[in-house]
Backbone as JSON Lines, residues from 0, in Angstrom:
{"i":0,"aa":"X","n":[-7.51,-32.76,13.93],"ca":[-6.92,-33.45,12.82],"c":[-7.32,-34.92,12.81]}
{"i":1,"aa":"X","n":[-6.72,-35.31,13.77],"ca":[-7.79,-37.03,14.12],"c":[-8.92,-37.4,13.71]}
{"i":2,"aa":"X","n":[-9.86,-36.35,13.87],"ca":[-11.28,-36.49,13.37],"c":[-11.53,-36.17,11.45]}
{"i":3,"aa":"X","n":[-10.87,-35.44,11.13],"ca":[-10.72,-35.26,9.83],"c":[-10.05,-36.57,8.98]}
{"i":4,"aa":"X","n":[-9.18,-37.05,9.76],"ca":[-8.25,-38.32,9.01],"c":[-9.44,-39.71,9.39]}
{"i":5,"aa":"X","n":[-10.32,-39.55,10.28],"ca":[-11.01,-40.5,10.51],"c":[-12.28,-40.15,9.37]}
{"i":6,"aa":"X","n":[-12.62,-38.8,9.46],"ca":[-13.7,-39.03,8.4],"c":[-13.07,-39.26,7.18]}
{"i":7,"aa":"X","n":[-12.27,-38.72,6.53],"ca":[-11.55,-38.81,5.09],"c":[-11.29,-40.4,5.02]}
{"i":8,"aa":"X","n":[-10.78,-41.44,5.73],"ca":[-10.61,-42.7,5.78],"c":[-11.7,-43.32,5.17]}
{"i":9,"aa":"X","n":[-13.31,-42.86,6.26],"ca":[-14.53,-43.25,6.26],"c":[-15.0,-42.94,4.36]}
{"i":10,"aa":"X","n":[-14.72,-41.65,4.34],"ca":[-15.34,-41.46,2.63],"c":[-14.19,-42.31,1.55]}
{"i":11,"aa":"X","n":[-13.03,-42.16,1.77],"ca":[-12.31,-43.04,0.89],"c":[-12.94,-44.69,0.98]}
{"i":12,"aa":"X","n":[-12.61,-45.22,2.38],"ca":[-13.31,-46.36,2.17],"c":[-14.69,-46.91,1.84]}
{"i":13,"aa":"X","n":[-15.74,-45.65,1.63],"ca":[-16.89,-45.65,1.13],"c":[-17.29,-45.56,-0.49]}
{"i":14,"aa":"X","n":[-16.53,-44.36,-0.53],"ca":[-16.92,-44.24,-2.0],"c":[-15.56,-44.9,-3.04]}
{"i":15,"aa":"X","n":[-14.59,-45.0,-2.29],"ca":[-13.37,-45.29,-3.3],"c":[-12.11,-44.18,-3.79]}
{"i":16,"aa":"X","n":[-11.24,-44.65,-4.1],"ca":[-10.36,-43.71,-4.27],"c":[-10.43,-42.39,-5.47]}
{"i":17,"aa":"X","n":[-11.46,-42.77,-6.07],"ca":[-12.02,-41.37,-6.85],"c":[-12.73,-39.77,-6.3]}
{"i":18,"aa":"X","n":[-12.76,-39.97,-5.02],"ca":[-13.27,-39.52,-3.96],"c":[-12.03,-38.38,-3.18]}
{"i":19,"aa":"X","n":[-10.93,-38.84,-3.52],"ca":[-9.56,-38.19,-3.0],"c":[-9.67,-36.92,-3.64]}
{"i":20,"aa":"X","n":[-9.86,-36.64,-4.98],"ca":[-9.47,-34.89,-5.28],"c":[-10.4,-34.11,-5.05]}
{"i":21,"aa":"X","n":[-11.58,-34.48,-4.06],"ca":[-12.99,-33.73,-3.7],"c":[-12.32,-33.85,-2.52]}
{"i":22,"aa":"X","n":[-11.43,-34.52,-1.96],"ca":[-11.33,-34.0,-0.39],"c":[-9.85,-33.11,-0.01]}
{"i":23,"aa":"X","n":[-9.35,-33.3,-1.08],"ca":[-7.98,-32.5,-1.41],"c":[-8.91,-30.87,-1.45]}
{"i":24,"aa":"X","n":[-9.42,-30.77,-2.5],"ca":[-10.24,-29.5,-2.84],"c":[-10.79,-28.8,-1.57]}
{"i":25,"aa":"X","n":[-11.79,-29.57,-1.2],"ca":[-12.0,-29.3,0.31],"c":[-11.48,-29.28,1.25]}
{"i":26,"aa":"X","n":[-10.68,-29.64,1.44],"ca":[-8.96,-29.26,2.95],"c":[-8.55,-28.0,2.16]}
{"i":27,"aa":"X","n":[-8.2,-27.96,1.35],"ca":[-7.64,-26.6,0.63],"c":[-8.54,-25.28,0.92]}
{"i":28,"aa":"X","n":[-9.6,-25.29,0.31],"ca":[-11.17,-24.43,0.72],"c":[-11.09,-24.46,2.07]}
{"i":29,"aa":"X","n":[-11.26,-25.37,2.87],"ca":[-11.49,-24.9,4.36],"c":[-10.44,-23.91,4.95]}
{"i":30,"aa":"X","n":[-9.07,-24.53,4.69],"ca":[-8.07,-23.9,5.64],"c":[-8.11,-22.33,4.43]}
{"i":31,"aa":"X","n":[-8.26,-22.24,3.99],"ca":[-8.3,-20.8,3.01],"c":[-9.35,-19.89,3.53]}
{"i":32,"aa":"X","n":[-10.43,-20.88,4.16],"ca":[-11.49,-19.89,4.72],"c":[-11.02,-19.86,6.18]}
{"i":33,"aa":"X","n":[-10.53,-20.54,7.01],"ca":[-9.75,-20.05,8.11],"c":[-8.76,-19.26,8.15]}
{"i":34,"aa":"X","n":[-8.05,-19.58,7.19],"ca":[-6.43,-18.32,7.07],"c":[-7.21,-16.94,6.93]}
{"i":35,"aa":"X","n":[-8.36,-16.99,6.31],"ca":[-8.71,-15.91,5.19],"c":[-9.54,-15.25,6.97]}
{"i":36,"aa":"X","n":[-10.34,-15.31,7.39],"ca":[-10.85,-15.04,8.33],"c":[-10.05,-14.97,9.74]}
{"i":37,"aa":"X","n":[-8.91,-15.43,10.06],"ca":[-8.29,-15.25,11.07],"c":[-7.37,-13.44,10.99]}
{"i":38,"aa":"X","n":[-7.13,-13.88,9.01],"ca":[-6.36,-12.25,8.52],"c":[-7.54,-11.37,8.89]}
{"i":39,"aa":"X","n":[-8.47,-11.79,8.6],"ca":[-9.28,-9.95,8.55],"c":[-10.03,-9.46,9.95]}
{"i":40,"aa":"X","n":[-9.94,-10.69,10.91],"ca":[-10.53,-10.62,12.56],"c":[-9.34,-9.91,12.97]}
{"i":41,"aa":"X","n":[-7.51,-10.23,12.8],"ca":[-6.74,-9.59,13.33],"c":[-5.87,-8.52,12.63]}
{"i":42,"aa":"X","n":[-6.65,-7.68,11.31],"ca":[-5.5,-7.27,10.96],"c":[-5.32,-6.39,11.31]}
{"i":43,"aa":"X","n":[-4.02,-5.88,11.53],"ca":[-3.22,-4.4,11.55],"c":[-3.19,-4.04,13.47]}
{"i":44,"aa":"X","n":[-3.98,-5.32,13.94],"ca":[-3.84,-5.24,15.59],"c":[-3.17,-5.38,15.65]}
{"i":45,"aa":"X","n":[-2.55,-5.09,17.17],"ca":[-1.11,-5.93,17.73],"c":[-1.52,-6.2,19.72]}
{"i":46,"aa":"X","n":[-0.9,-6.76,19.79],"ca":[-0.84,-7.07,21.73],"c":[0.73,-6.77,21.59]}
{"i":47,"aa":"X","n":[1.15,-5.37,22.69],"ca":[2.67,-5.11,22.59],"c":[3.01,-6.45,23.83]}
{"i":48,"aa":"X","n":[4.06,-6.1,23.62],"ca":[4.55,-7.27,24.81],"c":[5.39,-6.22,26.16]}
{"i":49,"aa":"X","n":[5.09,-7.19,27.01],"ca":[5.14,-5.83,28.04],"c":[6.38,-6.11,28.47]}
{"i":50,"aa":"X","n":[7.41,-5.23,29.84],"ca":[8.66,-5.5,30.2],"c":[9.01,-6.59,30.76]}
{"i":51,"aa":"X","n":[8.06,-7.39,31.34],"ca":[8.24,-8.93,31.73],"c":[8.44,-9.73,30.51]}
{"i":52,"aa":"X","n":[8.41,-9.53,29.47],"ca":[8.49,-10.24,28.55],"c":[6.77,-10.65,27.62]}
{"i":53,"aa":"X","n":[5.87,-11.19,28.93],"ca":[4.78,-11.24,28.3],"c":[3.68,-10.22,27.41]}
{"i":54,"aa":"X","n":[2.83,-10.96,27.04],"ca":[1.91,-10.06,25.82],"c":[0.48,-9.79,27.07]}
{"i":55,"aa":"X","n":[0.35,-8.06,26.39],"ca":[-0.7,-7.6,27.22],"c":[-1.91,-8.61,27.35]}
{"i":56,"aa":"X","n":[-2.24,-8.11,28.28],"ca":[-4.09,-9.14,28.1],"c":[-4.7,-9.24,27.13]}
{"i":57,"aa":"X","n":[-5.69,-9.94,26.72],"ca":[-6.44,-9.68,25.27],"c":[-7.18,-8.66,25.66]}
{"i":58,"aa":"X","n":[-7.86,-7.94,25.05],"ca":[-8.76,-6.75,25.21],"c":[-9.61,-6.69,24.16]}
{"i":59,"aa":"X","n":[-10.8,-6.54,24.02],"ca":[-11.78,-6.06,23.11],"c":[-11.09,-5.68,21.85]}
{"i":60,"aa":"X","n":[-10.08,-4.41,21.68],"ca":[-9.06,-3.76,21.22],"c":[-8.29,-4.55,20.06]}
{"i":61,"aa":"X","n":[-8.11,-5.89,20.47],"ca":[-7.09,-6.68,19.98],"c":[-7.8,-7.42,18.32]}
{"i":62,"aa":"X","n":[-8.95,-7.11,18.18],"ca":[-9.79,-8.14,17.1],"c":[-10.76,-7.23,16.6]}
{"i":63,"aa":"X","n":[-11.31,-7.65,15.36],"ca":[-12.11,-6.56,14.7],"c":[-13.33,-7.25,14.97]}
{"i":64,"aa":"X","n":[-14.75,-6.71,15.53],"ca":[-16.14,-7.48,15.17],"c":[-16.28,-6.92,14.12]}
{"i":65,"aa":"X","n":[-17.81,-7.47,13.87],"ca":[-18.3,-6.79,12.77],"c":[-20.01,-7.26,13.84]}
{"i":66,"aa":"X","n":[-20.52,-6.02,13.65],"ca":[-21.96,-6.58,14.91],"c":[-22.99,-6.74,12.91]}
{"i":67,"aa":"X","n":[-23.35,-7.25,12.49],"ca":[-24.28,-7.58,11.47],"c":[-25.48,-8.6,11.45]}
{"i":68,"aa":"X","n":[-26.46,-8.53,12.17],"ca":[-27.39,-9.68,12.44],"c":[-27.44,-11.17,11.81]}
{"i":69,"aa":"X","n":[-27.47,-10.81,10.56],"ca":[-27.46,-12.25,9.37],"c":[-26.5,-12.71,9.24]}
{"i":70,"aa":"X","n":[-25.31,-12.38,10.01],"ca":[-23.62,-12.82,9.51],"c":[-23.57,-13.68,10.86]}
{"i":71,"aa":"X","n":[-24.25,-12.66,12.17],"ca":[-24.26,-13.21,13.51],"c":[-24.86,-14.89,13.25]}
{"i":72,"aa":"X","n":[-26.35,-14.55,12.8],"ca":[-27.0,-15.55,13.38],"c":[-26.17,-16.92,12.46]}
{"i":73,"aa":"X","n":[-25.79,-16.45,10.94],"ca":[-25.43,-17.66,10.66],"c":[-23.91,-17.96,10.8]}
{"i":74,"aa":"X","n":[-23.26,-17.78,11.72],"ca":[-21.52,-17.74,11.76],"c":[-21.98,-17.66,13.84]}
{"i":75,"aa":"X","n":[-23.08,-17.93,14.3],"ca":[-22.83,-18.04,15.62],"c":[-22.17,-17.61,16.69]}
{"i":76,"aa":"X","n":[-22.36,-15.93,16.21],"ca":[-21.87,-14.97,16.66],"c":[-19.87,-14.96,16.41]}
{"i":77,"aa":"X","n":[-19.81,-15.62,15.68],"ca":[-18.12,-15.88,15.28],"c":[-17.65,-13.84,15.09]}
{"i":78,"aa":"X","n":[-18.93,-13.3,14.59],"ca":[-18.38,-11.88,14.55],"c":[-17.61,-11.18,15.65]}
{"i":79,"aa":"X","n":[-18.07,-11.44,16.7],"ca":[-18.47,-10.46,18.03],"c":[-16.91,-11.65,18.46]}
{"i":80,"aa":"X","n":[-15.97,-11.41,17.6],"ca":[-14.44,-11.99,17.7],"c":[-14.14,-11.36,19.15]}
{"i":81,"aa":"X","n":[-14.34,-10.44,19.3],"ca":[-13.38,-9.48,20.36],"c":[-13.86,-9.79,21.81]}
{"i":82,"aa":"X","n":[-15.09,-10.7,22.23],"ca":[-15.72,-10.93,23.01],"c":[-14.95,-12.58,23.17]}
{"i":83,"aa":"X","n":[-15.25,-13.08,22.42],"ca":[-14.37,-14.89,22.44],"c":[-12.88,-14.57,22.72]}
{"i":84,"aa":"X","n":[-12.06,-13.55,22.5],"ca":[-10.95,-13.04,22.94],"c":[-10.58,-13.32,24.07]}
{"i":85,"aa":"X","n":[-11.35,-12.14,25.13],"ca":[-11.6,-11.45,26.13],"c":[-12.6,-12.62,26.91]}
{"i":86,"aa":"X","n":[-13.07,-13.22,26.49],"ca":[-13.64,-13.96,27.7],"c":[-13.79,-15.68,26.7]}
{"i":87,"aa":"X","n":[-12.73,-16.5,26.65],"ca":[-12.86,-17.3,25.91],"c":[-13.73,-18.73,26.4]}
{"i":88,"aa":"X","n":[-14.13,-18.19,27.48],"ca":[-14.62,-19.59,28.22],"c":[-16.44,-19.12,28.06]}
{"i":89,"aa":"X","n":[-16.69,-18.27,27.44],"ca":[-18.19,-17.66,27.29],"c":[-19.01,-18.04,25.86]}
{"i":90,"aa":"X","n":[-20.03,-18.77,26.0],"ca":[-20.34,-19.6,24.9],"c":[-20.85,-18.69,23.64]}
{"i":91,"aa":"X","n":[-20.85,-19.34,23.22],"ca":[-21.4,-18.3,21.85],"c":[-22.6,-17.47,21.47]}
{"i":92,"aa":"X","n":[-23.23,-18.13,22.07],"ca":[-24.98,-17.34,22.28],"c":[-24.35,-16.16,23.28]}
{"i":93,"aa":"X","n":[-23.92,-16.5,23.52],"ca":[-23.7,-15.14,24.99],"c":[-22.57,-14.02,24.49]}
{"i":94,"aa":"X","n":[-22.32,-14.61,23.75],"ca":[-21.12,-13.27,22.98],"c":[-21.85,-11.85,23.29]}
{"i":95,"aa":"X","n":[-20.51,-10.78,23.39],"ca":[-21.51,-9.51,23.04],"c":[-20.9,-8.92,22.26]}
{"i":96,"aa":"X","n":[-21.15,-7.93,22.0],"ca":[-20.48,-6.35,21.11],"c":[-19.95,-5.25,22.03]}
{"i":97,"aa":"X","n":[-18.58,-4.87,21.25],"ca":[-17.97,-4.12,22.48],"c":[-17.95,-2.74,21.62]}
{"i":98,"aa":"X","n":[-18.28,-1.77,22.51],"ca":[-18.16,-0.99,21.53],"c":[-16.73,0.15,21.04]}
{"i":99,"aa":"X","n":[-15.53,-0.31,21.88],"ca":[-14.28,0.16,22.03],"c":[-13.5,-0.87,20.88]}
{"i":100,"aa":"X","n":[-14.48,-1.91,20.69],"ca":[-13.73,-3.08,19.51],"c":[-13.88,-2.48,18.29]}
{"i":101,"aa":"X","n":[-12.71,-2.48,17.82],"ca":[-12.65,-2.47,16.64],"c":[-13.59,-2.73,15.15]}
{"i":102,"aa":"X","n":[-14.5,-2.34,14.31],"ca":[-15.79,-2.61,14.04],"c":[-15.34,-2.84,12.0]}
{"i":103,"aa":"X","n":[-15.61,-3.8,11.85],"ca":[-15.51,-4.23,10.18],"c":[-16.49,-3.53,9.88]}
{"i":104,"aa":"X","n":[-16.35,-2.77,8.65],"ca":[-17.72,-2.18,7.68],"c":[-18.59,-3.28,6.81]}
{"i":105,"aa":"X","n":[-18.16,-4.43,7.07],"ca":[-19.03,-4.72,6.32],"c":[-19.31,-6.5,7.04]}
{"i":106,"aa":"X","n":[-20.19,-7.49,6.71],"ca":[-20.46,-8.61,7.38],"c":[-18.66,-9.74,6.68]}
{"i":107,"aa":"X","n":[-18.53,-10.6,7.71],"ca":[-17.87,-11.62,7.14],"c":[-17.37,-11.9,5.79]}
{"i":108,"aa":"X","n":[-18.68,-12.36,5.33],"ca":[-18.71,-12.85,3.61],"c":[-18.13,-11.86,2.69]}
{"i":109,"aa":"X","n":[-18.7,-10.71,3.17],"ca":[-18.12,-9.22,2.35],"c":[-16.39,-9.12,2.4]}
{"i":110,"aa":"X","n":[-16.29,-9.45,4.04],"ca":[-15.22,-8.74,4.02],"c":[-14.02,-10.57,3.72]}
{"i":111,"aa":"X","n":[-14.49,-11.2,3.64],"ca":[-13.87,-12.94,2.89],"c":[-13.11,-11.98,1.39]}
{"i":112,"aa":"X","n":[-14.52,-11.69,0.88],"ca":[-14.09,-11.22,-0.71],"c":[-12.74,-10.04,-0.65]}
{"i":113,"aa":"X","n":[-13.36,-9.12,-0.11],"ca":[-12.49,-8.09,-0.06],"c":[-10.78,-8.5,0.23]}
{"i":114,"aa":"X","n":[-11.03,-9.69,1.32],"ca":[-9.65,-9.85,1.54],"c":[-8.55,-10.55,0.84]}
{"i":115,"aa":"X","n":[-9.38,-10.95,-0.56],"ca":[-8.54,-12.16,-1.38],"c":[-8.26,-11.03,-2.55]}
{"i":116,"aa":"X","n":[-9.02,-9.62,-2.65],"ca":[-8.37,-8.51,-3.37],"c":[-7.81,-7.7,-2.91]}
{"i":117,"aa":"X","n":[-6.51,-7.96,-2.33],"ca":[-5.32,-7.1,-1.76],"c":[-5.98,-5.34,-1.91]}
{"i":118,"aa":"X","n":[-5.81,-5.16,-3.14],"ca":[-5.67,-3.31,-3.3],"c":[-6.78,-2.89,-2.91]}
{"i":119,"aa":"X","n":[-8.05,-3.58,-3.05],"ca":[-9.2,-3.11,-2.4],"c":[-9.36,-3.23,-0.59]}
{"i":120,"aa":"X","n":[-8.76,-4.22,-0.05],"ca":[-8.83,-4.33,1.11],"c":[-8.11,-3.78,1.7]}
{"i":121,"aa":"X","n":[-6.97,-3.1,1.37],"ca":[-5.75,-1.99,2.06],"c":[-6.78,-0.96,2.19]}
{"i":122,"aa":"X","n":[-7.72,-0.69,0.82],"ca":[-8.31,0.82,0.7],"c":[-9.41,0.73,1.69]}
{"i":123,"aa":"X","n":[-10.15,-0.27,1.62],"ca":[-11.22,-0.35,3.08],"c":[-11.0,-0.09,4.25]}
{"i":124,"aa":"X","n":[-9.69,-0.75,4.75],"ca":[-8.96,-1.54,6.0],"c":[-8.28,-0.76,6.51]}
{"i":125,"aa":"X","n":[-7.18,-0.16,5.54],"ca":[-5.57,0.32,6.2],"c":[-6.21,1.87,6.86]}
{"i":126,"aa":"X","n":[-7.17,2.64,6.56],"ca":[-7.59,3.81,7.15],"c":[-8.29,3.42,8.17]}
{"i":127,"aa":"X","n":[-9.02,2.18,8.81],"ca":[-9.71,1.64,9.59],"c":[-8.32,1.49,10.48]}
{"i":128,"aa":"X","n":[-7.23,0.81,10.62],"ca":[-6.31,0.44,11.56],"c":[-5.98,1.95,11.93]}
{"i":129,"aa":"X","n":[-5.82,2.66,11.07],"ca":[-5.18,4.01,11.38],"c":[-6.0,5.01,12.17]}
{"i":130,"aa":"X","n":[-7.11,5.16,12.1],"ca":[-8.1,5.37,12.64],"c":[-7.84,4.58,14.31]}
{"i":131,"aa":"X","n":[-8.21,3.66,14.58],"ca":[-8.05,2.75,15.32],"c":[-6.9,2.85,16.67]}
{"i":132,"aa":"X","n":[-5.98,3.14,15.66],"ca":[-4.64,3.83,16.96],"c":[-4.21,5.21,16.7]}
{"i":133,"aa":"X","n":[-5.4,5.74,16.48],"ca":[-5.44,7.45,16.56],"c":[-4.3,8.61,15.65]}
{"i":134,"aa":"X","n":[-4.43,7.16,14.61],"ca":[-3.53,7.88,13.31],"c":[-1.93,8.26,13.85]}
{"i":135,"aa":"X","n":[-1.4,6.95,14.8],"ca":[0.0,6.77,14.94],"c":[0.12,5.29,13.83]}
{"i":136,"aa":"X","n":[0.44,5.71,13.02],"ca":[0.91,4.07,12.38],"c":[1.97,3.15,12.78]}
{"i":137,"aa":"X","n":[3.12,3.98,13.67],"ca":[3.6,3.03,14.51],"c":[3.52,1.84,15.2]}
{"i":138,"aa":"X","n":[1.85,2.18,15.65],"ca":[1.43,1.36,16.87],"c":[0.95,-0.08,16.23]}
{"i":139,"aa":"X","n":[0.26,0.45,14.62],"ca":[-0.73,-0.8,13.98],"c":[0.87,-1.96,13.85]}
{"i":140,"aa":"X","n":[0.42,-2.86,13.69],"ca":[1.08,-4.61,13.03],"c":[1.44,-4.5,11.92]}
{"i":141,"aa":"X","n":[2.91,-4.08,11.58],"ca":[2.81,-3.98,9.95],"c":[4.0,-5.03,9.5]}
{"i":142,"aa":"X","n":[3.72,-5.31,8.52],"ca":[4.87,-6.58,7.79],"c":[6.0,-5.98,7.81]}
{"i":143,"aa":"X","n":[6.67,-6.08,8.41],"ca":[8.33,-6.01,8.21],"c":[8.64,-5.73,6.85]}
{"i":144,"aa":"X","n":[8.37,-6.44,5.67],"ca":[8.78,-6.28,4.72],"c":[8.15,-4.71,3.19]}
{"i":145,"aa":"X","n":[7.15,-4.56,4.06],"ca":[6.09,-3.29,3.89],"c":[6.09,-1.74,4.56]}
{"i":146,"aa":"X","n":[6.7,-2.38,6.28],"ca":[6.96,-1.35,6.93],"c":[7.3,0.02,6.71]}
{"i":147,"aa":"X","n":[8.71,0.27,5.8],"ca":[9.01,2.09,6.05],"c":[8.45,2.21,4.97]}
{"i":148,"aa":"X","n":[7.34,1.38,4.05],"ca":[6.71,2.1,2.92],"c":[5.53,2.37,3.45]}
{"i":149,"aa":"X","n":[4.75,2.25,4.9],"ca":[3.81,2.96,5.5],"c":[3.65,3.82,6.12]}
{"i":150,"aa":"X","n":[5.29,3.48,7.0],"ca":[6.13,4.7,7.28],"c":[5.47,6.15,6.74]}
{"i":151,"aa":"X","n":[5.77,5.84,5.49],"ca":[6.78,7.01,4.83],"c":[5.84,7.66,3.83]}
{"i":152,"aa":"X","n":[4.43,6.87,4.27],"ca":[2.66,6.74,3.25],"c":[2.32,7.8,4.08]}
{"i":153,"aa":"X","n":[2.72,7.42,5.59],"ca":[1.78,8.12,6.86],"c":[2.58,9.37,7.4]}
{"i":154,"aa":"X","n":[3.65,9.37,6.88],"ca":[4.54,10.49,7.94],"c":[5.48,10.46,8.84]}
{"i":155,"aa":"X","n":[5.48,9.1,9.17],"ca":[6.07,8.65,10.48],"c":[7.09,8.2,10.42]}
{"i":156,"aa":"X","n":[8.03,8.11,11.52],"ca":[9.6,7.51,11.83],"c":[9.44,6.96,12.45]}
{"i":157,"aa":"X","n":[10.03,5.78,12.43],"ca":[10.22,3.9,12.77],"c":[10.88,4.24,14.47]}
{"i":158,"aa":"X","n":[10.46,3.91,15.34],"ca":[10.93,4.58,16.81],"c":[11.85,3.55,16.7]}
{"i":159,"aa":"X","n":[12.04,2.4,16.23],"ca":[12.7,0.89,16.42],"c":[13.9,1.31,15.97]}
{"i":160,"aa":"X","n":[14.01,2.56,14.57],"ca":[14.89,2.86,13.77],"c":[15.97,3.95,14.54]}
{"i":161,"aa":"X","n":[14.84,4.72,15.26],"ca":[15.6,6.09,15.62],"c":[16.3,5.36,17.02]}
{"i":162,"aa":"X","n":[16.15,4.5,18.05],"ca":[16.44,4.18,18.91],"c":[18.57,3.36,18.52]}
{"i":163,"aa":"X","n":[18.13,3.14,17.33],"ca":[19.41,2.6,17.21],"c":[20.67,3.7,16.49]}
């Protein structure tokens, strides 16, 4: 953040205060392409939390790649998510592909679009998570507020529900 308030200072005091709704625009755009890409690297995963209280290890498991050469080379292996997970101290050239990770059908950019059209990205995605944990929908990350309507899409009873 420091570095952002230092450059934004630098262009305001350069070009002038006409300069402010190009950098408004752009803080907006960026964090939209981070929100937007953090949703589709983790969706429908989960890390359970174990009886100590803490969350399992990261695992390959936990993040979707997408292995796509042209997405790799220009996103600096940002695909091969499940590897920066699992070994976060391993530089980026060195990333690998796991093949137990979770795998996007399509590169980044594709799947950017897809994810800002809700009904299309359930239809890509939501059989990919399900798939994924061997068609228990229990297991996938689901919104609380969505929940027994996936429930009840997939077949399944809420163990959270029956326990009480």
């Amino acid at each position: 953040w420091a570095l952002s308030a230092v450059l934004f200072t630098a262009l305001i005091a350069g070009f002038g205060p006409r300069v402010i709704p190009f950098l408004a625009v752009q803080a907006v755009f960026g964090l939209s392409l981070l929100e937007v890409v953090n949703y589709l690297e983790h969706y429908g995963l989960v890390r359970r939390r174990e009886a100590s209280g803490r969350y399992e290890r990261v695992a390959p498991r936990h993040s979707w790649n997408s292995n796509h050469v042209a997405s790799n080379l220009l996103l600096y292996h940002l695909e091969r998510h499940s590897d920066h997970h699992a070994n976060p101290t391993r530089r980026y050239q060195a990333l690998r592909h796991f093949d137990e990770a979770p795998q996007l059908p399509c590169g980044y950019g594709t799947m950017m679009v897809l994810a800002y059209l809700t009904p299309i990205w359930r239809r890509v995605m939501d059989p990919r998570v399900l798939a994924h944990y061997g068609g228990d929908v229990t297991l996938a990350n689901l919104h609380p507020r969505t929940r027994e309507r996936y429930l009840a899409r997939y077949g399944a009873t809420d163990p959270q529900s029956a326990v009480a």
